[in-house]
N, C-alpha and C positions, 0 to 999 in steps of 0.2 A: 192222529193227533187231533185233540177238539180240546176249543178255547171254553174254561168253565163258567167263568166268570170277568169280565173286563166295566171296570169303573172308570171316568174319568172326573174329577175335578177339576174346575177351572174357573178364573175370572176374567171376564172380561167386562168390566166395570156395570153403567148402571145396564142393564138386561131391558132392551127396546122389543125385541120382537124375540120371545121366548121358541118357538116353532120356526124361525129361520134359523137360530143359533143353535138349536139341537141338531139343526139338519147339516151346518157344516163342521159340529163337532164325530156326528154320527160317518159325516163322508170322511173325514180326516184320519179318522181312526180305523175304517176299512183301508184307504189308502196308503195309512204305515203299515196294518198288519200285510197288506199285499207286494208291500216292500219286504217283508221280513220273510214270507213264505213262499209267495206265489209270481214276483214277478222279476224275473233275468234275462239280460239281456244278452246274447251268446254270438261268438266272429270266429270267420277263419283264419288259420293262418295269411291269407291275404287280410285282412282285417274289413272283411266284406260279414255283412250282418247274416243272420241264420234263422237267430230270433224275427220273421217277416211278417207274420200276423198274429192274431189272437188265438189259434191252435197252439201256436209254437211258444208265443208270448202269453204267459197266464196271468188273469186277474180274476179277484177273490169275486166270487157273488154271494147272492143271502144266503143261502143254504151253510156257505163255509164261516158265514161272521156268528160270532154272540149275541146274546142279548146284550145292549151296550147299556149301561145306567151311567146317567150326568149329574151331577152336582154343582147347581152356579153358586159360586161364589160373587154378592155383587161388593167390590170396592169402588163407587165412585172415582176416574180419575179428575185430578183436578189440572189438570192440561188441556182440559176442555170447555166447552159450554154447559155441554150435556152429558160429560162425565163417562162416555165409550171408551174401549178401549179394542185390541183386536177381538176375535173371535173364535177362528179356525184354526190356530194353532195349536190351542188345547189340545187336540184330537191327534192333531198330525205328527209335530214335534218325539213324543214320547213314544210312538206306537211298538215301534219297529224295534228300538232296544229294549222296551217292555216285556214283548212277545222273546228275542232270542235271550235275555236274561231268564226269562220261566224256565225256556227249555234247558237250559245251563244250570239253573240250580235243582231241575229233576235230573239231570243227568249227573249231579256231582258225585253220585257215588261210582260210577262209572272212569272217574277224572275227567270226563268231557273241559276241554275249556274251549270255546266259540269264538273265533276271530274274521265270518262274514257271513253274507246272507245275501241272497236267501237260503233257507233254508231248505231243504227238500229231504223227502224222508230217507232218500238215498246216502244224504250228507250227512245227517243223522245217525244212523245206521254207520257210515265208515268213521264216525269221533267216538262212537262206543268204542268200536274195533281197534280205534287208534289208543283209543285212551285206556282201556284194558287189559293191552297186549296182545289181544287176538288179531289173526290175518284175515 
């Protein structure tokens, strides 16, 4: 699976430091997409963790993210002096149902329909199966 294209839009109001607001749109949006693919967190039946480090626990690096393209939208707010607003939500917020909506509407011929994540291509693989009739 590889991400083709990922846009984000967003405002947060007047735009101070353009090169710090890329970078925590750019972090936020790796960190949903890592919510949505790569990172689960797994217990036993004792409810004792399994998931114990970074082998077992996946998180996305550069290799697995997109190119990200940002779009500022500035609206001044006027709640302010200086008319800011947040920043890093843009990024973060949307990522994650972004990412499992793609693969649910390439999957709709399939009848895939997606009700968690992450995703793994294992899980993927059993909602064809499931959604198709195949065992």
């Amino acid at each position: 699976m590889k991400i083709l294209r990922y846009v984000v839009a967003h405002d947060c109001g007047r735009l101070i430091n353009p090169l710090l607001v890329d970078g925590q749109i750019r972090g936020g949006v790796v960190h949903g997409i890592g919510n949505a693919l790569f990172e689960r967190a797994v217990y036993d039946e004792q409810a004792q963790p399994l998931t114990t480090n970074y082998a077992d626990y996946l998180l996305p690096s550069a290799p697995e993210m997109p190119r990200i393209e940002i779009v500022h939208l500035e609206q001044p707010s006027p709640l302010n002096p200086i008319g800011v607003k947040g920043a890093g939500e843009g990024g973060t917020i949307p990522a994650a149902a972004c990412i499992i909506s793609a693969i649910e509407d390439a999957l709709e011929p399939f009848g895939v329909k997606l009700a968690e994540h992450p995703l793994s291509s294992e899980a993927i693989l059993a909602a064809i199966r499931k959604g198709s009739g195949r065992p």
